[in-house]
MARBA-3410 file (N, C-alpha, C, O; in Angstrom, 1 decimal):
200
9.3,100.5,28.8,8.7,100.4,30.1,7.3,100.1,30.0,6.6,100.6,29.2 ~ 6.6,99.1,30.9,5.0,99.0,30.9,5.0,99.1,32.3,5.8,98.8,33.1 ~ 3.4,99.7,32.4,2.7,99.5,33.8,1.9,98.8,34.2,0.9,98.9,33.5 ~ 1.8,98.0,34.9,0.8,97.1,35.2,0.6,96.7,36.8,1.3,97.2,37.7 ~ -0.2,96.0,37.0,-0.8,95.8,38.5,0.1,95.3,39.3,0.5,94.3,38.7
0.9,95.2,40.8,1.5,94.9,41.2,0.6,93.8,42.0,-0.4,94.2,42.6 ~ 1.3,91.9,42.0,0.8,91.2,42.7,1.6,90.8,43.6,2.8,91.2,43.6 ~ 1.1,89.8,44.6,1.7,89.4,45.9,3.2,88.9,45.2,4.0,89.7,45.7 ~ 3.9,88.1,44.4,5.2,87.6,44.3,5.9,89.1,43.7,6.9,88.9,43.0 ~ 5.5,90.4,43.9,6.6,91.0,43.6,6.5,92.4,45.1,6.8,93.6,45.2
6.0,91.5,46.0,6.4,92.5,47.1,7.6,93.1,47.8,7.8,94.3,48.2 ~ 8.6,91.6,47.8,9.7,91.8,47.9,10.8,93.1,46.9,11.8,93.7,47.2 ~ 10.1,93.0,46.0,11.0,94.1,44.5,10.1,95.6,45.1,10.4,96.8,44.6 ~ 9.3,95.5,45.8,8.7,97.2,46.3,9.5,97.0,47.5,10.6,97.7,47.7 ~ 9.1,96.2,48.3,10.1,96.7,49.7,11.7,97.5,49.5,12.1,98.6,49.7
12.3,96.5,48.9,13.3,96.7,48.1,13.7,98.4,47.6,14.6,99.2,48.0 ~ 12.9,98.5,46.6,12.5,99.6,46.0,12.4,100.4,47.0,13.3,101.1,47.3 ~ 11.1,100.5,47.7,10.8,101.5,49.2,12.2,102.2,49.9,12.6,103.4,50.1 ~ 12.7,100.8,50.2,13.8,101.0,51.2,15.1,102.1,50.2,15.8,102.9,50.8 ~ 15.2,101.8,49.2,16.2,102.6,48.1,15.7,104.2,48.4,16.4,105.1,48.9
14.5,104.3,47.8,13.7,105.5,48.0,13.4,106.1,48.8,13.3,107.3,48.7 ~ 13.1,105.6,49.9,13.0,106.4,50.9,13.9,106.3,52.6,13.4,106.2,53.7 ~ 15.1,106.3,52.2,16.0,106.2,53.4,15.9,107.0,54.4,15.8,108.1,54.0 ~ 15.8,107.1,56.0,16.1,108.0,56.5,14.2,108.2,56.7,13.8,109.0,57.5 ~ 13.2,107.5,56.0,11.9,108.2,56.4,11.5,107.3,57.4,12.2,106.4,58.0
10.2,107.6,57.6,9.7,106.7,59.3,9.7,105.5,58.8,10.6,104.8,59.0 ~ 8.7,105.0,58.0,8.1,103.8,58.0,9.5,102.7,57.4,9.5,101.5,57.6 ~ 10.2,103.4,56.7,11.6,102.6,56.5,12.4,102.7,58.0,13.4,102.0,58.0 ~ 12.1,103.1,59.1,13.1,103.1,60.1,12.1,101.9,60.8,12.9,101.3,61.5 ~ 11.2,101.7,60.8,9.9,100.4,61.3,10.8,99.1,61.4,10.9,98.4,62.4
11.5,99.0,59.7,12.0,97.5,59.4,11.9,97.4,58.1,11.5,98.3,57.3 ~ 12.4,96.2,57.8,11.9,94.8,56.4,10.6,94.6,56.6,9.7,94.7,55.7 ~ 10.3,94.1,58.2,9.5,93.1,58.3,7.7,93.7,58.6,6.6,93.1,58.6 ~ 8.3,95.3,58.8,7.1,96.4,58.8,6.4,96.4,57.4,5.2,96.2,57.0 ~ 7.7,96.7,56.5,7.2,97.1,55.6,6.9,95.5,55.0,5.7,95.5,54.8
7.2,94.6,54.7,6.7,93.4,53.8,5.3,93.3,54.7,4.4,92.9,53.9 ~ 5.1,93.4,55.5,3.4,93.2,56.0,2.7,94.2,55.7,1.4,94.1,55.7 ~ 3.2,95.3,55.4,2.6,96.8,55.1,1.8,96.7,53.2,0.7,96.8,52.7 ~ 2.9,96.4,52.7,3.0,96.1,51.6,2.2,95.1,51.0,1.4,95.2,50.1 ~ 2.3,93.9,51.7,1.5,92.3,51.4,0.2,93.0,51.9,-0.4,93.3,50.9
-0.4,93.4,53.0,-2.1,93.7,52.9,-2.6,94.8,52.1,-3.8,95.0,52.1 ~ -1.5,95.6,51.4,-2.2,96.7,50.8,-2.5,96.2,49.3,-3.4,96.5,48.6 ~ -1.3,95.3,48.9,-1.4,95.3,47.8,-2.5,93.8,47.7,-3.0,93.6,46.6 ~ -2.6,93.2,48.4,-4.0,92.4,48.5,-5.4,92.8,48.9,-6.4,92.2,48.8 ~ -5.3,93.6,49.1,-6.3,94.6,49.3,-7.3,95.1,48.0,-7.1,95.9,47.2
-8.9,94.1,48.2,-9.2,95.0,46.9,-9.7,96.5,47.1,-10.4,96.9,46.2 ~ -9.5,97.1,48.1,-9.6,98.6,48.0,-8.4,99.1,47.8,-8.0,99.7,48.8 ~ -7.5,99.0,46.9,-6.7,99.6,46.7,-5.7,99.3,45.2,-5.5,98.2,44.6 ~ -5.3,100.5,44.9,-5.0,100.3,43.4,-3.3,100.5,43.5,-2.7,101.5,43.9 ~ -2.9,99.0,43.0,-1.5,99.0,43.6,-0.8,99.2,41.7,-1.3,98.7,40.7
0.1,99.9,41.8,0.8,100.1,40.1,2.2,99.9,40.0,2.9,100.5,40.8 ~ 2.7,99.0,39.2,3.8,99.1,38.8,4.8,99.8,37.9,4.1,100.7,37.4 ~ 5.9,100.0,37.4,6.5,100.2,36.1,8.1,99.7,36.1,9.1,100.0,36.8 ~ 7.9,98.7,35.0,9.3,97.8,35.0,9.4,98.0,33.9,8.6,98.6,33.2 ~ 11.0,97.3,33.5,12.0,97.5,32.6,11.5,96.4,31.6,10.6,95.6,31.9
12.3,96.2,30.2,12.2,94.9,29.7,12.7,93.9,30.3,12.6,92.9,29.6 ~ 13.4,93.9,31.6,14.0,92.7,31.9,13.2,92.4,33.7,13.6,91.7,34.7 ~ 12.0,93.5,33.4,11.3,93.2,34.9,11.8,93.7,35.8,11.2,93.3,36.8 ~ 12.8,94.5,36.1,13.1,95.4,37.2,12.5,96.0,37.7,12.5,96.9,36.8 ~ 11.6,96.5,38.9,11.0,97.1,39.3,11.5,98.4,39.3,12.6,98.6,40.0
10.7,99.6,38.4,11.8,101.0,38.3,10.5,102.3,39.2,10.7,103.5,39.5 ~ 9.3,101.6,39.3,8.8,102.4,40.2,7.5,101.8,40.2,6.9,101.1,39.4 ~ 7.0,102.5,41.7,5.5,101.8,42.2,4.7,103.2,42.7,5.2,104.3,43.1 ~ 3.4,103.0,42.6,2.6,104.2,42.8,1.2,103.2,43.4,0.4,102.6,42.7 ~ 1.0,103.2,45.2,0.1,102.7,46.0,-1.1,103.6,46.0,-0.8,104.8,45.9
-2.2,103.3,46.1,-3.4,104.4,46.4,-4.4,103.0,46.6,-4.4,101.8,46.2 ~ -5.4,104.0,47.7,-5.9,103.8,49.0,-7.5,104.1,47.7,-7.4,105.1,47.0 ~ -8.4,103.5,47.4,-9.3,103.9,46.3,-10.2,104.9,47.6,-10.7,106.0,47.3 ~ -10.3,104.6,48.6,-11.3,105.7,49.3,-10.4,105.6,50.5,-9.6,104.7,50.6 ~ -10.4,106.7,51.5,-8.9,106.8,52.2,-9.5,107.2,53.5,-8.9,107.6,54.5
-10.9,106.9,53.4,-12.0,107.0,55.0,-11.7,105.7,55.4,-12.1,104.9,54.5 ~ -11.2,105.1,56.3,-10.8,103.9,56.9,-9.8,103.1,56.7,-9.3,102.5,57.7 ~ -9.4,102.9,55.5,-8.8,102.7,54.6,-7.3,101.9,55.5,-7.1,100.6,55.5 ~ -6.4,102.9,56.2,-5.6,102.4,57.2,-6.1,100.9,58.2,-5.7,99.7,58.2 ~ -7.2,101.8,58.9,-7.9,100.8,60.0,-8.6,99.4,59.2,-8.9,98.3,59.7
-8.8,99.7,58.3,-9.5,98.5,57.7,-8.4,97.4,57.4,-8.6,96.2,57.7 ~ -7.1,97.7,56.6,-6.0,96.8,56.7,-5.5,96.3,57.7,-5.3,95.1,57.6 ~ -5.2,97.1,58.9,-4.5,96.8,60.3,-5.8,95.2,60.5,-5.4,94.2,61.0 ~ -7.0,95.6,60.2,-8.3,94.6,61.0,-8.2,93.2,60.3,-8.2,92.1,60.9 ~ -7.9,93.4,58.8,-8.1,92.3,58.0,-6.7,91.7,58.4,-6.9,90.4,58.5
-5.4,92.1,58.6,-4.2,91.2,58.7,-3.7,91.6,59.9,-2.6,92.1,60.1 ~ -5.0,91.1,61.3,-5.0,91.8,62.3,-3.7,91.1,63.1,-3.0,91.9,63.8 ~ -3.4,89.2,62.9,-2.1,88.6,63.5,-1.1,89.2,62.8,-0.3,89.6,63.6 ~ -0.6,89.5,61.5,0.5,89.9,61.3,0.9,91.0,61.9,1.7,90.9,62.8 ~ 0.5,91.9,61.6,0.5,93.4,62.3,0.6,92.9,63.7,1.8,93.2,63.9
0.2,92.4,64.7,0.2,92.0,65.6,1.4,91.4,65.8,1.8,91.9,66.8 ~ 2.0,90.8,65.4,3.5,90.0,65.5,4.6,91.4,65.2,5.6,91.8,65.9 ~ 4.2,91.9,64.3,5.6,93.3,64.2,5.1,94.2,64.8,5.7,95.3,64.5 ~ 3.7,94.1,65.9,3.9,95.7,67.0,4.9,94.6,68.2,5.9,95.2,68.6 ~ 4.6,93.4,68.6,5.1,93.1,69.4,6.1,93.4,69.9,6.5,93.7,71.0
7.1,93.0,68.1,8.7,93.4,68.1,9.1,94.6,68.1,10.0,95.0,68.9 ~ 8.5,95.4,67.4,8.8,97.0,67.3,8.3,97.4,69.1,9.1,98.2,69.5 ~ 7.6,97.1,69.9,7.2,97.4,71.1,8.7,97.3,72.1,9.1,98.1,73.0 ~ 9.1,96.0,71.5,10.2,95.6,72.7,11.5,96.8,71.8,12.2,97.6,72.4 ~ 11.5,96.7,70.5,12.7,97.3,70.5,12.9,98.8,69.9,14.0,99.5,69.8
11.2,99.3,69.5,11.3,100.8,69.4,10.2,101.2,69.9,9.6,101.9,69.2 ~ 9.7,101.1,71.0,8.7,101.4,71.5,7.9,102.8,71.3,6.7,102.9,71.0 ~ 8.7,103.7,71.5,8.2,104.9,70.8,7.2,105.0,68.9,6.3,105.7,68.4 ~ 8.2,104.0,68.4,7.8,104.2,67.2,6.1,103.9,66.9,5.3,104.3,66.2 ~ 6.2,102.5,68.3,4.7,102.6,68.0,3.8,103.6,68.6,2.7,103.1,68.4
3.6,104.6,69.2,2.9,105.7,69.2,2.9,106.5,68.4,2.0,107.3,68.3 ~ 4.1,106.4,67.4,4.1,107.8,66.5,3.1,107.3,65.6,2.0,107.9,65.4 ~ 3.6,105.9,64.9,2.9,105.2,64.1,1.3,104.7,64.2,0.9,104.1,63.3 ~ 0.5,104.9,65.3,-0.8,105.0,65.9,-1.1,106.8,65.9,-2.2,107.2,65.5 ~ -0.6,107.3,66.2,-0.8,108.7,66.4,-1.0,109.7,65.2,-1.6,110.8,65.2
0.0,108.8,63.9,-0.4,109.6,62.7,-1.2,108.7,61.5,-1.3,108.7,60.3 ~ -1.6,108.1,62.5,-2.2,106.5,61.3,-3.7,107.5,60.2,-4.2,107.0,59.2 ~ -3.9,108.5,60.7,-4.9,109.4,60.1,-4.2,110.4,59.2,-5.1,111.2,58.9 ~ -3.6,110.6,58.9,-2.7,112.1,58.3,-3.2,112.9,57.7,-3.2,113.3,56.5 ~ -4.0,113.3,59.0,-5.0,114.7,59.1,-4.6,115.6,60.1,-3.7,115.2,60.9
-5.2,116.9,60.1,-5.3,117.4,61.0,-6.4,117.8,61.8,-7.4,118.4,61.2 ~ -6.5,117.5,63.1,-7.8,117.4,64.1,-8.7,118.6,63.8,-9.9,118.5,64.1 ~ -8.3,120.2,63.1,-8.8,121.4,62.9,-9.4,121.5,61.7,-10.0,122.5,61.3 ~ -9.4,120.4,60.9,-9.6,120.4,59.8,-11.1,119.6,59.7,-11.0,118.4,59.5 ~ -12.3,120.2,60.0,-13.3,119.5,60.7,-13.9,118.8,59.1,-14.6,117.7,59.0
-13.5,119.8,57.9,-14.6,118.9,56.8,-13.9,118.1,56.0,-14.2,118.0,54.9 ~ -12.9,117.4,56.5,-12.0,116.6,55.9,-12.3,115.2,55.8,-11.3,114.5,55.9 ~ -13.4,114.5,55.7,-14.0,113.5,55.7,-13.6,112.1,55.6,-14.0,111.0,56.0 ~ -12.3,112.8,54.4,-11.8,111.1,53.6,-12.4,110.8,52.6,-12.2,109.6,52.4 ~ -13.0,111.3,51.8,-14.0,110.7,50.9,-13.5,111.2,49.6,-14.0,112.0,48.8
-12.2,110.6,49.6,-11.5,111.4,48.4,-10.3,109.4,48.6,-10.0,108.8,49.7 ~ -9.9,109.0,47.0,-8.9,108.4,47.0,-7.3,108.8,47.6,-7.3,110.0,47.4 ~ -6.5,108.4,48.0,-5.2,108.6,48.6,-3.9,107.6,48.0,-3.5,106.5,48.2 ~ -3.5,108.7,47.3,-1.9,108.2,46.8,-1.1,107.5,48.5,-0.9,108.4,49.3 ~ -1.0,107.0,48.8,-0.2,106.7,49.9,1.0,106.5,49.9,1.7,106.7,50.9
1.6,106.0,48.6,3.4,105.9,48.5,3.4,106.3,47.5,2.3,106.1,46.9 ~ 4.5,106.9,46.6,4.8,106.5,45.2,5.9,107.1,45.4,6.3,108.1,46.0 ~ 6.8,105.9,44.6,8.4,106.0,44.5,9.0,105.6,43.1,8.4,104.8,42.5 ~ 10.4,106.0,42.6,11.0,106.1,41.6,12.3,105.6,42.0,12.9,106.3,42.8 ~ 13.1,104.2,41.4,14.5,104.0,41.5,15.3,105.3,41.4,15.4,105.9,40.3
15.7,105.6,42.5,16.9,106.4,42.4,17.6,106.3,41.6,18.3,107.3,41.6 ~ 18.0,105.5,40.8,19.1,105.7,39.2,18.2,105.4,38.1,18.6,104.6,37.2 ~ 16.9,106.0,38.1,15.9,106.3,37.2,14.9,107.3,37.4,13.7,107.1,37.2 ~ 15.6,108.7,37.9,15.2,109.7,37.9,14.9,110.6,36.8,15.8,110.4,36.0 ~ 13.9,111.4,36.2,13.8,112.2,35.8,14.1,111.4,34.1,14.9,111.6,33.2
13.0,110.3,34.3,12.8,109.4,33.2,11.0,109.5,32.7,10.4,108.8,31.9 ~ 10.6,110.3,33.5,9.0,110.5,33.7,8.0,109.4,34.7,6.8,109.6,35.0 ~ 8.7,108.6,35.1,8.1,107.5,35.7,7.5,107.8,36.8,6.5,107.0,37.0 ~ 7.7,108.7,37.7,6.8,109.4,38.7,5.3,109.8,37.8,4.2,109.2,37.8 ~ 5.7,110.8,37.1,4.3,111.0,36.0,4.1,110.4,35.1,3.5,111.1,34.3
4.4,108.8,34.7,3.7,107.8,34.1,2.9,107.4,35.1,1.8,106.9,34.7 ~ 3.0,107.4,37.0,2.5,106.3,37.2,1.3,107.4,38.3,0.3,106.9,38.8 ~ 1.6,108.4,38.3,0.4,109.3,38.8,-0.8,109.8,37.7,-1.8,110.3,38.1 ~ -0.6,109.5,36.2,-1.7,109.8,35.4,-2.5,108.5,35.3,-3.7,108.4,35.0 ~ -1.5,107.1,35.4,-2.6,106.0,35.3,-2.7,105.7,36.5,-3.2,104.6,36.6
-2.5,106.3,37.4,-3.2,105.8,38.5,-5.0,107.0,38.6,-6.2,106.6,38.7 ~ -4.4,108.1,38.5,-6.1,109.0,37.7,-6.9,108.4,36.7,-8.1,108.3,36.7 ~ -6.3,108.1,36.1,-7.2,107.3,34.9,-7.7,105.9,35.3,-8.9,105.6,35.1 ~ -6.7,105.0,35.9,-7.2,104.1,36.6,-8.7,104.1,37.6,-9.6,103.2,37.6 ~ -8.7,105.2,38.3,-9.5,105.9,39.6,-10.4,106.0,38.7,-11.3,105.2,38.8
-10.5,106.8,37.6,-11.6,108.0,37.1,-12.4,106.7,36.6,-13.6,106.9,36.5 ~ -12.0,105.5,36.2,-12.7,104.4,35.1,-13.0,103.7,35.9,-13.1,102.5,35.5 ~ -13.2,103.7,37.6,-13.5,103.3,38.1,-14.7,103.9,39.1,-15.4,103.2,39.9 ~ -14.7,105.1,38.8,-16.2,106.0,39.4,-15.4,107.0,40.6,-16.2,107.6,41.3 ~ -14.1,107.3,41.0,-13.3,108.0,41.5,-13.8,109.0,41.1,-14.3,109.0,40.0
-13.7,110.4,42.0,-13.3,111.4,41.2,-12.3,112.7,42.0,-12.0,113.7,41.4 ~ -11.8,112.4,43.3,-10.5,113.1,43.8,-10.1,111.9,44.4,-10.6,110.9,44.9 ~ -8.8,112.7,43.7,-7.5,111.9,44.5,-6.2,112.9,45.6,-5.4,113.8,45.2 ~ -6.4,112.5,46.3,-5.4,113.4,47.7,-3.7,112.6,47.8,-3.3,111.5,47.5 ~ -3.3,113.5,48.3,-1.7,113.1,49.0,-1.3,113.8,49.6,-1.5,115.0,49.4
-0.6,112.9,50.7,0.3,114.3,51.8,2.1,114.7,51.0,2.8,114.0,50.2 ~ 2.3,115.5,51.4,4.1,115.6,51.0,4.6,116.6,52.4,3.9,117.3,53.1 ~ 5.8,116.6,52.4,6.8,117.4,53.1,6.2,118.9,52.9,5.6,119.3,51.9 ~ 6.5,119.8,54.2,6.2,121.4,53.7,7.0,121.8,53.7,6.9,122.9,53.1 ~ 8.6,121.5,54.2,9.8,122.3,54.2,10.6,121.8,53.3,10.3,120.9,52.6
11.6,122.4,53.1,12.5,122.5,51.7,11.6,120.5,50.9,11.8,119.3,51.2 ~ 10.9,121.0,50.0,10.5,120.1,49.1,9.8,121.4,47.9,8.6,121.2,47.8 ~ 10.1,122.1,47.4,9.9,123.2,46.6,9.7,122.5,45.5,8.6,122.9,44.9 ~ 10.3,121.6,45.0,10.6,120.5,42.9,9.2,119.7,43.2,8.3,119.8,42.3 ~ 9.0,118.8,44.6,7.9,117.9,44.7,6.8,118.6,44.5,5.9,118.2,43.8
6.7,120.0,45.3,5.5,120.6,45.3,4.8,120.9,44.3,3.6,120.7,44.1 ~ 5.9,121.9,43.3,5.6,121.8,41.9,5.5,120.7,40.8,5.4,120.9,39.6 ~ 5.6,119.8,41.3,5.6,118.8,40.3,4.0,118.5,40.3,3.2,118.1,39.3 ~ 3.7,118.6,41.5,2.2,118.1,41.6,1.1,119.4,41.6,-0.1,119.1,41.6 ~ 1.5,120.5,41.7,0.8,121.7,41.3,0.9,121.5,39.9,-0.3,121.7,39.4
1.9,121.2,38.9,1.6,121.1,37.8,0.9,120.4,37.1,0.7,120.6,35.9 ~ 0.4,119.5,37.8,-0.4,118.2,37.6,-1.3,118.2,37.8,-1.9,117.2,38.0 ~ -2.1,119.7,37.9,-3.3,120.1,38.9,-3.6,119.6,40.2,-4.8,119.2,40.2 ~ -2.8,119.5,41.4,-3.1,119.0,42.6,-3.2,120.4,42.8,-2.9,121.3,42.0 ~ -3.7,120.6,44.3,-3.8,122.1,45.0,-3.8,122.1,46.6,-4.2,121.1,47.2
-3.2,123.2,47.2,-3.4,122.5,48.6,-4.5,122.4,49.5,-5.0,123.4,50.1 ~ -4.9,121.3,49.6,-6.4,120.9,50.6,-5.9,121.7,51.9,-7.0,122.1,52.4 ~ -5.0,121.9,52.6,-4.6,122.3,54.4,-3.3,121.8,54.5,-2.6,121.3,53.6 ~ -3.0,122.0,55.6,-1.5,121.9,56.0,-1.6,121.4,57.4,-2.7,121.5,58.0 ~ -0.8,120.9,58.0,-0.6,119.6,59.2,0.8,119.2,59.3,1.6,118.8,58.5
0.6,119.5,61.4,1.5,118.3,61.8,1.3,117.5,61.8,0.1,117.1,61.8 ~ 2.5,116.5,61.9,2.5,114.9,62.0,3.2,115.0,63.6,3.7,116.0,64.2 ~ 3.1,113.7,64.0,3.8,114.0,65.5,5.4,113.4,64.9,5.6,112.7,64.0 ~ 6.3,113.9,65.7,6.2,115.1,66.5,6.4,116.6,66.1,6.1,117.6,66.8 ~ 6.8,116.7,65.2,6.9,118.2,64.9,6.7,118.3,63.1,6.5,119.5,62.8
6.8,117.7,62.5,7.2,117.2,61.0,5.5,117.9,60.6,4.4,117.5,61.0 ~ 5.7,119.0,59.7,4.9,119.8,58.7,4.6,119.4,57.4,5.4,119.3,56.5 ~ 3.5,119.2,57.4,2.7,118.6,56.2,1.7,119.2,55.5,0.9,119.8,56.2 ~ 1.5,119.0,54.0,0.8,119.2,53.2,-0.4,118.3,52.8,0.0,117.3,52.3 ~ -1.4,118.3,52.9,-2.2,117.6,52.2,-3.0,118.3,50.7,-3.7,119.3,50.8
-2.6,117.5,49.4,-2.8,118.4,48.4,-4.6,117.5,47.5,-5.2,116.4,47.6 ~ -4.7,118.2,47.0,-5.9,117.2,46.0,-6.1,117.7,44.7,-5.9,118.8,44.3 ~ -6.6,116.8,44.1,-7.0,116.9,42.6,-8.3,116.3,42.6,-8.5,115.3,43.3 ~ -9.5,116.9,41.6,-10.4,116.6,41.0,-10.3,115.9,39.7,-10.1,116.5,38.6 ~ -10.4,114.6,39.9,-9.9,114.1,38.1,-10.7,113.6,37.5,-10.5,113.3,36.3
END
C-alpha cells in the first residue's frame, strides 16, 4: 500500500469510494453530482490536504480530506467554485429542496453555545476506508500522515466531528489516538454530535 496526494483525475475513484462508505449519510443522499463538485474544489484547493492509499494495482482503498485551517474553510470553497455549486443547488432546490437548508444550516458544524470555538484548528472533514478493506490499518495509516503531514507544515490541532450515538469502536479509535472531546452538538435536525481534537 502507499500514500500519496490525491489529484483532480482520481476524483471519480473517491466519489466512488464515498458513496461505498458512506451509504445512507447526508451528503451521499445530495447525489454524484454533489459530491464530484464537492470533491473537485476541495481537492483543488490549496488549503487543504487531500490523502490517498492505494493498492499495487491503484485501487483507491482509502482517502482521508482535511480542511488545513477549518475558519472559513467551507465558505471559501462554496466562493471559489461559486457556478458549479450554483448549478447543483439549482437541481437539488427543484428536487430536494429541504436538503438545501439542512446543508446551509450545518455548513459550520459547530454549536452556536460554544462561544470559544474559533476554528483555528485544522479539520479532518471525510475519511473513509473500502468496505472490503476493513481493519487493514488504513484508517490509521491515513490519520497519522495526515498529522505528520499538518505538523511539517506549522499545524498544530487537528479537530473532527463523529456520530454521538451507538458509534462506541469510532470513538475509541480516536481517543486512542489521542483526540479528546472538544463539545458536543446538534446538527439539524436532531442528529448529535461530537466534536473531538488533538494537539499534534
Amino acid at each position: 500500500m502507499r500514500t500519496c496526494q490525491l489529484n483532480i483525475n482520481q476524483i471519480s475513484k473517491v466519489v466512488e469510494l464515498h458513496e461505498l462508505a458512506f451509504k445512507g449519510f447526508f451528503l451521499t443522499e445530495l447525489g454524484t453530482s454533489f459530491l464530484n463538485q464537492y470533491y473537485k474544489s476541495v481537492i483543488q484547493s490549496e488549503k487543504a490536504l487531500n490523502l490517498g492509499v492505494f493498492d499495487e494495482n491503484s485501487k483507491l482503498l482509502g482517502f482521508a480530506i482535511t480542511a488545513k485551517n477549518s475558519k472559513g474553510f467551507n465558505k471559501s470553497i462554496i466562493k471559489q467554485n461559486f457556478l458549479g455549486f450554483l448549478g447543483i443547488a439549482f437541481k437539488l432546490l427543484i428536487l430536494k429542496p429541504k436538503a438545501i437548508y439542512r446543508l446551509f444550516i450545518n455548513l459550520e458544524k459547530k454549536s452556536p453555545d460554544i462561544k470559544d470555538d474559533k476554528g483555528n484548528y485544522s479539520e479532518l472533514l471525510s475519511i473513509a476506508t473500502h468496505p472490503n478493506k476493513q481493519g487493514l490499518g488504513i484508517g490509521k495509516k491515513l490519520l497519522i500522515e495526515t498529522e505528520k503531514q499538518l505538523k511539517s507544515e506549522g499545524y498544530d490541532k487537528l479537530a473532527l466531528t463523529t456520530d454521538y450515538h451507538n458509534n462506541i469502536d469510532v470513538i475509541r479509535f480516536y481517543e486512542k489516538s489521542g483526540y479528546s472531546i472538544y463539545y458536543d452538538f446538534i446538527t439539524y435536525p436532531t442528529r448529535k454530535m461530537y466534536k473531538l481534537i488533538k494537539t499534534i
